[in-house]
C-alpha positions in Angstrom: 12.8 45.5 -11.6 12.3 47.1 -8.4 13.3 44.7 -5.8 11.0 45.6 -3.1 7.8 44.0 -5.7 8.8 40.5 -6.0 8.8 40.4 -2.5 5.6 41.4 -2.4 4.5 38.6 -5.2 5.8 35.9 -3.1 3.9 37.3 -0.3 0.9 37.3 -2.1 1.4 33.4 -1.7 0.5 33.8 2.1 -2.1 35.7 1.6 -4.0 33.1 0.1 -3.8 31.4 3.0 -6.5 32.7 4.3 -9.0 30.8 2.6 -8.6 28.4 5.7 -7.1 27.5 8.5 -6.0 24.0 7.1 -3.8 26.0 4.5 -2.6 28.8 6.8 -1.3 25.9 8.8 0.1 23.9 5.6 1.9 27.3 4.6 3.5 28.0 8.0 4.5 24.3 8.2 6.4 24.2 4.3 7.5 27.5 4.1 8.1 29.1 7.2 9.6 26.6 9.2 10.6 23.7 6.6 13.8 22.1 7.3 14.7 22.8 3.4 15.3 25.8 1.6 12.3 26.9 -0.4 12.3 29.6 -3.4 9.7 31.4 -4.9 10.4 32.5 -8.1 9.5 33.0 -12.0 10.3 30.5 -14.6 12.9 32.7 -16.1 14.6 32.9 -12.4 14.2 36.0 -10.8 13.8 35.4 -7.1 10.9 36.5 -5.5 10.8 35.0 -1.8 12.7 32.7 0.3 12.1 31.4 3.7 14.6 31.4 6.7 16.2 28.1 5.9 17.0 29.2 2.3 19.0 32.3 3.2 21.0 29.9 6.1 21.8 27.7 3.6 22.6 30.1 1.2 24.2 32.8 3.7 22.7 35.5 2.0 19.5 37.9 3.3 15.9 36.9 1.5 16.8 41.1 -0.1 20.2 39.6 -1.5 18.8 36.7 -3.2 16.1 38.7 -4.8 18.8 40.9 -6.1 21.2 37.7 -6.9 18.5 35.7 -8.9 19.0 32.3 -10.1 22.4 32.9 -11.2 24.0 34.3 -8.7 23.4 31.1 -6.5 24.1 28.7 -9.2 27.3 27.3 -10.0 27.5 27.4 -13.7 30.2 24.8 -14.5 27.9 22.5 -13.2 26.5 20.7 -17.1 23.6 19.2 -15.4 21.6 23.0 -14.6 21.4 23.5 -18.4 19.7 19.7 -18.5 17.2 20.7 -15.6 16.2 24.1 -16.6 15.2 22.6 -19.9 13.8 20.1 -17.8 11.5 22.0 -16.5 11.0 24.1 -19.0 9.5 21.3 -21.1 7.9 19.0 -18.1 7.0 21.5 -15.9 8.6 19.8 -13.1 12.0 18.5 -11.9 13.7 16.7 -9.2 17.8 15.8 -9.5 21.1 17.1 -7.7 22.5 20.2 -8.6 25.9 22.1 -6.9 24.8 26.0 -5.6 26.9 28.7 -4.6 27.2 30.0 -0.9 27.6 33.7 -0.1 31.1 33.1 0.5 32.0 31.6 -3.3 32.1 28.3 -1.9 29.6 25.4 -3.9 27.9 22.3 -2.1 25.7 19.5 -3.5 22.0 20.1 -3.3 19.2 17.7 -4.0 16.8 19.8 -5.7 12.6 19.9 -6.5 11.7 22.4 -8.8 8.2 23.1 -10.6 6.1 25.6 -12.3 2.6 26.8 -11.5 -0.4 29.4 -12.0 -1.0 31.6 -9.5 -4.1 33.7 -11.4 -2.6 35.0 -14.8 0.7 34.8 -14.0 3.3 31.4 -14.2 5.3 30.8 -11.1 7.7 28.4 -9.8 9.0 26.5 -6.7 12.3 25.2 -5.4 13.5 23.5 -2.6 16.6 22.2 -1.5 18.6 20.7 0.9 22.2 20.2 1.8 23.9 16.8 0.1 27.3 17.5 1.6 27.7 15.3 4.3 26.4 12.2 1.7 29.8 13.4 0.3 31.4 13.0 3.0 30.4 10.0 3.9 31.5 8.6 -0.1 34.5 9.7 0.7 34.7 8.0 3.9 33.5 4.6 2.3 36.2 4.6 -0.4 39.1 5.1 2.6 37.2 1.8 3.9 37.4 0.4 0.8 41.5 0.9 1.0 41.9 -0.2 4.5 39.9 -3.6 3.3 42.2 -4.1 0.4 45.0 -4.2 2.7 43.4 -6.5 5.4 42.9 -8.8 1.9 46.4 -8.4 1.1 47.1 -10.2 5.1 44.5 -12.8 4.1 45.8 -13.7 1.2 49.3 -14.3 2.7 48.6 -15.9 5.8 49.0 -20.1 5.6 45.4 -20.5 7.7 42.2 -21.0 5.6 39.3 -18.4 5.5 36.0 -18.1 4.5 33.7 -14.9 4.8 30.0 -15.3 5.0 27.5 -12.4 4.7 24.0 -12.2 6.7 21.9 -14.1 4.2 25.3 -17.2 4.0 26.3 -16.2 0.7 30.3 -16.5 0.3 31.7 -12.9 0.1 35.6 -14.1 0.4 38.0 -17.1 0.7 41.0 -17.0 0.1 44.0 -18.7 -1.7 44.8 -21.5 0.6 41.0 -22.2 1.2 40.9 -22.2 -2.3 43.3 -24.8 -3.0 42.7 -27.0 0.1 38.6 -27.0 -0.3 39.7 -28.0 -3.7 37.2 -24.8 -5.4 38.1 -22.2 -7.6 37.2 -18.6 -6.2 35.3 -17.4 -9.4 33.3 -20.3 -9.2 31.9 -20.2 -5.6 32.1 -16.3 -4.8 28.6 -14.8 -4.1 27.2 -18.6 -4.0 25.0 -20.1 -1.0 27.3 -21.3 1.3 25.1 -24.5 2.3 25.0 -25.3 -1.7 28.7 -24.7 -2.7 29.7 -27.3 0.5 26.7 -29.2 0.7 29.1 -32.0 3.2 28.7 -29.2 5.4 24.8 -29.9 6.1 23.9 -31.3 9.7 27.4 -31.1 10.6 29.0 -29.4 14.0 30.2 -26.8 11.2 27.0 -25.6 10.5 25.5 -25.8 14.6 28.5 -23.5 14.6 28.1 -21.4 12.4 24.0 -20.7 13.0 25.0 -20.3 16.9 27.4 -17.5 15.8 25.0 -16.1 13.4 22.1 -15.8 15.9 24.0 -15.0 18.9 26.8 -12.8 17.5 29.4 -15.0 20.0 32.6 -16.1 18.4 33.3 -19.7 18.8 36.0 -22.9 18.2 35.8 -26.1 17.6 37.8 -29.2 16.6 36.3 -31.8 13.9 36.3 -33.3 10.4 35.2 -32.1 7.3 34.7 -34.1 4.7 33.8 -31.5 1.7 37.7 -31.6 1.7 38.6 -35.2 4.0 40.3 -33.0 6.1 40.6 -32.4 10.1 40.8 -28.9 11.3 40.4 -26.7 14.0 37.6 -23.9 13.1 37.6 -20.4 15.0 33.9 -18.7 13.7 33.4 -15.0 14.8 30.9 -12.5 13.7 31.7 -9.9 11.1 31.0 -6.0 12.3 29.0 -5.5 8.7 26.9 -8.7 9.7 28.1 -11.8 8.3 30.7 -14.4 10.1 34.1 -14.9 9.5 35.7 -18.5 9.3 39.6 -19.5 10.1 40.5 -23.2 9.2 43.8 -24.6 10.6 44.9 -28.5 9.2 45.3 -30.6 12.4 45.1 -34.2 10.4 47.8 -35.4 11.7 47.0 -35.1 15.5 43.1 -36.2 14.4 44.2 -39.3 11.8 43.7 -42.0 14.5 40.0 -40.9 16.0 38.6 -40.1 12.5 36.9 -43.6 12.0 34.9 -43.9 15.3 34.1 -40.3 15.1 32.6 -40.8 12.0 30.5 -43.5 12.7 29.5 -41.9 16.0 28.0 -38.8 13.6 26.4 -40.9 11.4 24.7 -42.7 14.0 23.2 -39.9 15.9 22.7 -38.2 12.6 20.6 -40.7 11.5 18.5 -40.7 14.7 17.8 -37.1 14.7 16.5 -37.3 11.2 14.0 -40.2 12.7 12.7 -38.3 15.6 12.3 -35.3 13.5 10.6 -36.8 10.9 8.0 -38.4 13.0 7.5 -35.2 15.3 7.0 -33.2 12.0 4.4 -36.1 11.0 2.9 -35.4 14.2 2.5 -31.7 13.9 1.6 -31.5 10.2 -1.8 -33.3 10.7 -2.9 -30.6 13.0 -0.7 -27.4 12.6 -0.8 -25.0 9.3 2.4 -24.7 7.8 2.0 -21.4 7.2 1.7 -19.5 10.4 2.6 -22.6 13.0 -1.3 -22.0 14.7 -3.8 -25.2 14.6 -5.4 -25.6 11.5 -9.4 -26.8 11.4 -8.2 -30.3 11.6 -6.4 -29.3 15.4 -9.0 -26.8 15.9 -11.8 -29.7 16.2 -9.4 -32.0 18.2 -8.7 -29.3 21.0 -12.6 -28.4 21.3 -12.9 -32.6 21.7 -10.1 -33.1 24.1 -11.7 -29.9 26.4 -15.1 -31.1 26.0 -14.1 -34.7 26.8 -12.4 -33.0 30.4 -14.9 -30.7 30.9 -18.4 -31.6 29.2 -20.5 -29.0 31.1 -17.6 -26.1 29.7 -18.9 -22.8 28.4 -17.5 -22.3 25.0 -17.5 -19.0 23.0 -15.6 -19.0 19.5 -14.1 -15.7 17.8 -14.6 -15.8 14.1 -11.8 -13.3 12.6 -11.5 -11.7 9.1 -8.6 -9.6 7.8 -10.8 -6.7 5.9 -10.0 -6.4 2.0 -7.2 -9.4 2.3 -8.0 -10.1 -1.5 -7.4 -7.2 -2.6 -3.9 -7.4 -0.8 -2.7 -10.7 -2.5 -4.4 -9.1 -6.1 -2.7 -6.2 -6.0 0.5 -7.1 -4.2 0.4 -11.1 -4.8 0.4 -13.7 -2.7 3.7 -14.1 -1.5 2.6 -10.5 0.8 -0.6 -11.6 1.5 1.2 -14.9 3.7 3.8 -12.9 5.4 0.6 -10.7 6.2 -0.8 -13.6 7.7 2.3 -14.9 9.4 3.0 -11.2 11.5 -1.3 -11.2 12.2 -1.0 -14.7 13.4 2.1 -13.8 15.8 0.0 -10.8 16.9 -3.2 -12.6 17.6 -0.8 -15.4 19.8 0.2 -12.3 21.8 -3.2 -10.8 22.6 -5.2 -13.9 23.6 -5.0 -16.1 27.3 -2.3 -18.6 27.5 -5.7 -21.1 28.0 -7.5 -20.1 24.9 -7.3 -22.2 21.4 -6.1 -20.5 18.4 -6.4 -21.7 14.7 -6.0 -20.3 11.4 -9.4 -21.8 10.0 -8.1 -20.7 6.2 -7.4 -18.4 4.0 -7.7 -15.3 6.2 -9.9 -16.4 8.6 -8.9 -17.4 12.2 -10.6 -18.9 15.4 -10.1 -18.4 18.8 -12.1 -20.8 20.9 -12.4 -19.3 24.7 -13.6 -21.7 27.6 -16.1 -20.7 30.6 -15.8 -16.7 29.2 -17.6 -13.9 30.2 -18.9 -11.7 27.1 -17.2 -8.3 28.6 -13.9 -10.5 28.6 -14.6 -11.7 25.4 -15.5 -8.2 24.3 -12.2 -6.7 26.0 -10.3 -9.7 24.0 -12.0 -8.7 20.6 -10.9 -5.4 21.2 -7.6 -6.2 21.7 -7.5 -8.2 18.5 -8.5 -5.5 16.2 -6.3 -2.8 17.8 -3.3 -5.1 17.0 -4.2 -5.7 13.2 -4.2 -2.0 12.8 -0.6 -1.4 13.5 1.1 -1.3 10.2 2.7 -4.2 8.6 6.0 -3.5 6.7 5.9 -6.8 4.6 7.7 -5.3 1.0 5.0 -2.3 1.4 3.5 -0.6 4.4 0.6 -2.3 4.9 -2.3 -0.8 6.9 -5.1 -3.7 7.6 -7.9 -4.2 10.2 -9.9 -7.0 11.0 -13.4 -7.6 11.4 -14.6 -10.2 14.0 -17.4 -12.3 15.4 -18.6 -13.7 18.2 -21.0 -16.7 19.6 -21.2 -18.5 22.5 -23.1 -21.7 23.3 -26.0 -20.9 25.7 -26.1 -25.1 26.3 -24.3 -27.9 25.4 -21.7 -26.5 23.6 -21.6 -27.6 19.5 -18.6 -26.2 17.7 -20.3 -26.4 14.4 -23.2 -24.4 15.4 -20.5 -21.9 17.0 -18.8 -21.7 13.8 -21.5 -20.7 11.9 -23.3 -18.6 14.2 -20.1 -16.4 14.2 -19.4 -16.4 10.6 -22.7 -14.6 10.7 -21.7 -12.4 13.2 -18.9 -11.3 11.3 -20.7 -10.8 7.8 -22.4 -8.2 10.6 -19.5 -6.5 11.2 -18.2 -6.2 7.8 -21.8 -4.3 7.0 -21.2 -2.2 9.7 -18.4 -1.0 8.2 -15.8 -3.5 9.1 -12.6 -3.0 11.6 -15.3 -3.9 14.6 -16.7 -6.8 16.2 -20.4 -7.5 16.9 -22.3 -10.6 18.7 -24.5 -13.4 17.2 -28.6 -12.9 17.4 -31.1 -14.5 16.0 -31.8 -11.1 13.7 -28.4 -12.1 12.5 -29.2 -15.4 11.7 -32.2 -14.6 9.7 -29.6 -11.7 7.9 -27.2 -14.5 6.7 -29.7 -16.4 5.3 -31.3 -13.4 3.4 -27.8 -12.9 2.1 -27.6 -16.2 0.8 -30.6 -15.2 -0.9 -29.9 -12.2 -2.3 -26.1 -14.1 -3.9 -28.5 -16.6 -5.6 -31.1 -14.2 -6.6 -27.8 -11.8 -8.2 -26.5 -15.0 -10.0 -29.6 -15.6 -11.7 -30.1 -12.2 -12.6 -26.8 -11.4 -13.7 -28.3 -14.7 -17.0 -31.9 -13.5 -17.1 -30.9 -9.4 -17.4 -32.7 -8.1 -14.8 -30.2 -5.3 -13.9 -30.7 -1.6 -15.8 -29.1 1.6 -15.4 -30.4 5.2 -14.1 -28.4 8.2 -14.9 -27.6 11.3 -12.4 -26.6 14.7 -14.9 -24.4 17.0 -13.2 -24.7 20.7 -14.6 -22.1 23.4 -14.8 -22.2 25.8 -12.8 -20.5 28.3 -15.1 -23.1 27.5 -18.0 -25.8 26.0 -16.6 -26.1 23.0 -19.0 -25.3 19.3 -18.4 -21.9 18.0 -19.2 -21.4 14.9 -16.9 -24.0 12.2 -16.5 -23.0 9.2 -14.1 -24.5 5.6 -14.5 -26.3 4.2 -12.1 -27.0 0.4 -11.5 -30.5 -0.6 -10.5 -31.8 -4.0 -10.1 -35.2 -4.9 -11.2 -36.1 -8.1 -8.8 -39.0 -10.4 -9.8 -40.6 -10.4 -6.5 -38.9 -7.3 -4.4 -39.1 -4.7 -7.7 -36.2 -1.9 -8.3 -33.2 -3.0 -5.6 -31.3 -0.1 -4.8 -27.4 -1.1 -5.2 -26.6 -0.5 -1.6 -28.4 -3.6 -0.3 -26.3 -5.9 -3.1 -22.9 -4.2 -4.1 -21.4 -5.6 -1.4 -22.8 -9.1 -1.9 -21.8 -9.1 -5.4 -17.9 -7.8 -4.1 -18.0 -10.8 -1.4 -19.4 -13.5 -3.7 -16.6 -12.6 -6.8 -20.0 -12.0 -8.5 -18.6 -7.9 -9.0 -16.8 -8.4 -12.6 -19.8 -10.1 -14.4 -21.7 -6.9 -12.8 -19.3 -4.4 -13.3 -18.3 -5.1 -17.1 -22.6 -5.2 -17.5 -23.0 -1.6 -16.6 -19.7 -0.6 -18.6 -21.0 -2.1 -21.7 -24.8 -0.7 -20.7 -23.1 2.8 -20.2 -20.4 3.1 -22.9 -23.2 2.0 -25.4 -25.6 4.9 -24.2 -22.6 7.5 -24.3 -22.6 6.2 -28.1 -26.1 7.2 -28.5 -25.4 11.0 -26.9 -22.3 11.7 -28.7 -23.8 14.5 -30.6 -24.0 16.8 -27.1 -20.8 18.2 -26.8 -18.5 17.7 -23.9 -21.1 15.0 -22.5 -19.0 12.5 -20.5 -20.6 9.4 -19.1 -18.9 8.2 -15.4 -18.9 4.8 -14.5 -18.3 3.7 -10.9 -15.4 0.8 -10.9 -14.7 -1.3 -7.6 -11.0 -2.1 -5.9 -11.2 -5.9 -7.3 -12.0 -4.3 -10.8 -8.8 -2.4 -10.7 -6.8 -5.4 -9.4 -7.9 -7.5 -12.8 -4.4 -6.9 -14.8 -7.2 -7.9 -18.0 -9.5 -5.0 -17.2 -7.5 -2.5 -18.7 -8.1 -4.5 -21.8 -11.6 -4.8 -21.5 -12.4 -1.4 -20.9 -10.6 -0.6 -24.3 -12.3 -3.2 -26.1 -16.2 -1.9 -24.8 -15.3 1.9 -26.7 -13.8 -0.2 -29.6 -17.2 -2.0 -29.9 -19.0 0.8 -30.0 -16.7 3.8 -31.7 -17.1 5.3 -28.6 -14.6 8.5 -28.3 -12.2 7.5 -24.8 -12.8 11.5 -23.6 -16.7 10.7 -23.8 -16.0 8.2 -20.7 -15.0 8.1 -17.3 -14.6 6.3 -14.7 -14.8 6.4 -10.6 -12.8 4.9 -7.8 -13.1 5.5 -4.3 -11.0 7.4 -1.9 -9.3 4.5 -0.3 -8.3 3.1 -4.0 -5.4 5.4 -3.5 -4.0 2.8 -0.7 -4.2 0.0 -2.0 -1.0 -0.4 -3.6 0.7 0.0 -6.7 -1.0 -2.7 -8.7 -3.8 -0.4 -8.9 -1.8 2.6 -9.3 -0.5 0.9 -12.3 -4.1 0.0 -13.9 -5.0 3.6 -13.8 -1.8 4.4 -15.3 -2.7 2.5 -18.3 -6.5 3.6 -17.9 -5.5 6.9 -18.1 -3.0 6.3 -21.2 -6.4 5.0 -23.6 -8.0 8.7 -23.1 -10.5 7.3 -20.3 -10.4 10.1 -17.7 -10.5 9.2 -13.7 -12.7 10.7 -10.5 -12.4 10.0 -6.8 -15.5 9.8 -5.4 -17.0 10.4 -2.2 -13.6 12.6 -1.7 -13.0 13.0 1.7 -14.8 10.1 3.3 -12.0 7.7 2.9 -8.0 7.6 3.6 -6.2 9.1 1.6 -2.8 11.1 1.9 -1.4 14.2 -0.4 1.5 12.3 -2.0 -0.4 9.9 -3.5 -3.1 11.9 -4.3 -0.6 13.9 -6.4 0.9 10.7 -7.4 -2.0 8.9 -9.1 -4.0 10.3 -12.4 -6.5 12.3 -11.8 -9.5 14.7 -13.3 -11.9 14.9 -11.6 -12.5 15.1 -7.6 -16.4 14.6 -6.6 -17.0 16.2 -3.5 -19.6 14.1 -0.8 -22.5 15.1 -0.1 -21.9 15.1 3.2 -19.7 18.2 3.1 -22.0 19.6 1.0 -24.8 19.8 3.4 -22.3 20.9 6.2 -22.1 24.4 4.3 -24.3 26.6 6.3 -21.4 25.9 8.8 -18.3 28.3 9.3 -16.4 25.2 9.8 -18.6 23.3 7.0 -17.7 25.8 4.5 -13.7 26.2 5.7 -13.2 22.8 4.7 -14.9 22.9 1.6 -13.2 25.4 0.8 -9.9 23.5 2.0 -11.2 20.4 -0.5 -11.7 22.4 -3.7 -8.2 24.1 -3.2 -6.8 20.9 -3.2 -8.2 19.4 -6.0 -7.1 22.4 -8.5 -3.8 22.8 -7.3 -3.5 19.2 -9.1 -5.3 20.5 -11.7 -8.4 18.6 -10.8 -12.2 19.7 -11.9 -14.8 19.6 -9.0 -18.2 18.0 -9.1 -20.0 18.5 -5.9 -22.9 16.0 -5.0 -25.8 16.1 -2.9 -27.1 19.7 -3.7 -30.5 20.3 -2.3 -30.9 24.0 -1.7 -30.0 27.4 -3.3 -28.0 28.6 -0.4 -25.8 25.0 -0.8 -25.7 26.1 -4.5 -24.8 29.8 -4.5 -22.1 28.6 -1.9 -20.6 26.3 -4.4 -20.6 28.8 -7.1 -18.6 31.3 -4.5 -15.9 28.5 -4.2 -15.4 28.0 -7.9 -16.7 24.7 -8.1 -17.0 23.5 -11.4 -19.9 21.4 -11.3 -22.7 20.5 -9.2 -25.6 17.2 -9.0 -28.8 16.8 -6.9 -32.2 16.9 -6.6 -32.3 20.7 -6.2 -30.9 19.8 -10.0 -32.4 16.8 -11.2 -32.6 13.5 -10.1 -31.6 10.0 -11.3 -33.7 8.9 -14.1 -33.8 6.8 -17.7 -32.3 8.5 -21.0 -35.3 9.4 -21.9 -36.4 11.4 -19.1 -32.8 13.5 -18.2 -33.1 17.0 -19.4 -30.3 16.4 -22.3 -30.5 18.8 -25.4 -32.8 17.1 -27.9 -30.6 15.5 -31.7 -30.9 18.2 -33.9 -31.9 17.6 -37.9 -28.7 18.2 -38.5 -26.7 15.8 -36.4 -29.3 13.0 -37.2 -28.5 13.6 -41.0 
């Protein structure tokens, strides 16, 4: 082969660059000037590009390795190549550690990613690597401290003190023999145990002040006293352990102690016992009006601080802060709630931070806290509220990386202040906010009011529909653009209200997701849709899409249900699908999981509205996908240079993961001649059709045949 045209291949890899700036830019940033060594070459492993820090790494030219191919930079007595070429070979992809050869004969550890793709007719693939050695290095350094430990064990064990190693979290790492025999344990036994359960005598003692001080401050300290885990006097040095942890020596003084021990005792026991009294009735005290959780005021404290003011200062101006974390039960579905109260714990120290040293906080439950703000202006108030949202959107690192906002409203008493009437009239606020498309704040009216009672309303009116079967589903085809003919069909839910007529889902969605009222709604229209899939499974390649909420997903049983609606009907899993949002893709692995076993039944998954929400590329590529629905809003924006360029950017991305395209909201020809241009795969609007019953959607019509 001459050497001069692989080089050209992998060039033809920047070419197509050019279909935007975003990938020009993504190119440049990978390839160009990675910090790992990427190849370009064909699955049989001829070479055909490299970038700059490939050939450092390597120390050969980007000509050389052409020339070398894969086997001139592998090191063949490496076993584990064979495993990852038929790796690849069979999974298209793989990721492991492999040694490679330098230009000078010499072989280091790499960790390499390696996969195959189309680029046109021909098959590709992709490597990249980087440099393992100096984790070698450092192995080899960790077993020489291994050694040197052994030895400083060795001194321990000789010695005629007592010692006791502790590690960060107090679980015993070490004691040695005359510990052993004097504390009267046996090393097996106690070794990796609590220390506070292993010597429980050890509990409220000077010992354990000790050791906590040491532990916190990192000072070493000594001290003199009795411990009766073993009815022995000793003298105690405690000193911190580099590696975290504390280290304890224990030296037998009984003799020159035996005469003090009985007064000393009782003086312990009587100041022990004291302690325990005044701490009991303090935490009494603070129980009744602090929740346990975060340390704030609870509702029961709340209401006594807003007396106690009042009482001072009857003519004070009160305003009261209602905040909401957005989507919080979603985060203890998905993640349980054992993260969704350390969530609460590091918003709650936040929110202390932010607010006056004079103003009242209280975690009014769940996740839902109050500040209540004396004599206030609303710009400070506003300034405050601000403040309060910027803080919940710094990450939280609670297990996962957490990103939350919070949602927040605000009332203040234009009289004689009445915290119940504040209460409620900033709830209301903030049901304003979360419409408005949460992470924001927004102030009471009397508009508002009348809202929050309508949405009242509207829950009871969508629990008594949900038993009387007022809801009913539209359907939106979406042709392809290569054929011309329909081959997707999404379900729409409508609601038919006695009084109001056809409710578009927009006005009660969001009601149904905040009243838990979603499921009974959402398993309605899957059983509504799968059955009418049933009735169109003689068209060919028809696939009905269902749109599925976060709370869905986060049902471990829904899974199971979803199977059990295409059992009931003999309903074909490839003749459904269904369709999350965007910012599904961060919510976690719990519903990374359900799609996972969504996937596994045949059901195929879209994002919707791509491009609206938050999502990232590695867990786009991480999460099963099939089909990418472009919104609308992008579509419209294609008369645009810029409009088009990210289009054009989107539909890249979703096939290079091997995803099909359906664009929405097509309205003109231009918008759909566009489309075509890109290679979108298929397209819905009213230009097309719009939403209608079965009966009305221009479907092909059952042939004689296929009713036979």
């Amino acid at each position: 082969m001459n050497p001069g045209t692989p080089r050209a291949d992998a060039r033809s890899v920047t070419a197509t660059s050019n279909a935007g700036p975003q990938i020009t830019s993504v190119y440049e940033a990978l390839f160009v000037r990675g910090v790992d060594g990427v190849l370009l070459a064909t699955p049989d492993g001829q070479i055909q590009g490299a970038n700059e820090r490939a050939c450092e790494l390597l120390g050969h030219t980007e000509e050389q390795l052409i020339l070398l191919g894969r086997d001139g930079i592998s090191d063949r007595r490496d076993a584990r190549w064979d495993v990852a070429l038929e790796t690849r070979a069979r999974d298209g992809f793989f990721r492991g550690v492999l040694r490679i050869r330098r230009s000078d004969g010499t072989t280091f550890p790499a960790e390499i990613t390696s996969a195959e793709f189309s680029d046109g007719d021909r098959r590709r693939a992709y490597v990249t690597f980087r440099d393992l050695s100096a984790e070698e290095i450092e192995a080899a350094r960790a077993a020489e401290t291994r050694r040197a430990a052994a030895e400083v064990i060795d001194s321990l064990e000789s010695i005629s003190d007592m010692y006791v190693g502790v590690d960060g979290d107090w679980q015993l790492t070490y004691i040695n023999a005359q510990a052993e025999e004097r504390l009267g344990v046996r090393r097996a036994e106690v070794l990796g145990g609590d220390l506070w359960q292993e010597f429980p005598a050890l509990a409220g003692t000077v010992f354990e002040d000790a050791y906590r001080r040491v532990m916190s401050t990192g000072r070493p300290e000594t001290l003199e006293s009795f411990y009766g885990g073993a009815d022995l006097w000793t003298e105690v040095r405690v000193y911190p352990l580099r590696r975290g942890g504390i280290g304890i020596h224990f030296r037998d003084i009984a003799e020159r102690k035996a005469m003090e021990a009985e007064r000393e005792q009782l003086l312990v026991a009587e100041r022990r016992s004291r302690e325990a009294a005044e701490r009991a009735q303090l935490d009494l005290a603070h129980r009744a009006t602090h929740d346990e959780l975060t340390g704030l005021f609870n509702r029961a404290g709340l209401w006594q601080q807003a007396q106690q003011l009042l009482t001072r200062r009857p003519d004070a101006g009160l305003t009261i802060m209602f905040i909401d974390l957005d989507r919080f039960k979603l985060i203890n579905d998905s993640l349980g709630h054992g993260t969704g109260d350390e969530l609460l714990a590091v918003f709650a120290h936040r929110l202390t931070a932010v607010v006056r040293p004079e103003d009242v906080v209280a975690r009014f439950g769940g996740d839902e806290f109050i500040v209540l703000m004396a004599d206030t202006s609303p710009v400070a108030a506003d300034g405050l509220a601000e403040a309060v949202i910027a803080a919940s959107r710094e990450p939280v690192d609670v297990g996962a990386r957490l990103l939350v906002t919070a949602s927040v409203g605000l009332a203040s008493a234009t009289g004689v202040a009445d915290l119940g009437t504040l209460l409620r009239d900033a709830d209301a606020a903030l049901y304003r906010a979360k419409d408005a498309g949460r992470d924001r704040a927004a102030w009471f009216d009397e508009r508002m009011h009348r809202q929050s009672v309508q949405r009242v309303e509207v829950e009871r009116d969508l629990r008594r529909a949900l038993d009387t079967g007022e809801f009913f589903l539209n359907y939106q085809p979406a042709f392809d653009l290569r054929h011309d003919e329909i081959t997707h069909v999404e379900a729409l839910v409508r609601w038919r209200h006695p009084d109001r007529g056809v409710v578009p889902p927009d006005e009660f969605i969001s009601v149904a997701e905040d009243a838990g009222l979603i499921h009974r709604l959402g398993e309605l229209v899957l059983a509504h849709a799968v059955a009418q899939a049933a009735t169109w499974s003689h068209i060919p390649d028809l696939r009905v899409w269902v749109n599925v909420s976060p709370q869905q997903l986060a049902d471990p049983g829904f899974p199971g249900m979803l199977a059990g609606q295409l059992d009931r009907v003999g309903l074909a899993p490839a003749r459904l699908g269904i369709e999350v949002t965007e910012s599904t893709l961060a919510d976690g692995c719990r519903l990374a999981q359900a799609l996972e076993e969504i996937r596994a039944l045949g059901v195929a998954i879209a994002i919707d509205d791509f491009g609206t929400g938050y999502s990232s590329l590695a867990r786009l590529s991480a999460f099963p996908v099939d089909v990418i629905k472009i919104d609308r809003s992008f579509v419209a924006e294609l008369g645009s240079a810029r409009g088009y360029a990210v289009l054009a950017g989107i539909v890249t991305l979703a096939h290079a993961i091997g995803a099909h395209v359906i664009a929405e909201g097509v309205e003109t020809l231009g918008q759909l001649t566009a489309l075509r241009d890109l290679g979108v795969e298929s397209a819905c609007g009213y230009l097309l059709a719009r939403p209608g019953m079965p009966e009305h959607l221009p479907l092909p019509v059952r042939s004689s045949t296929a009713e036979a």
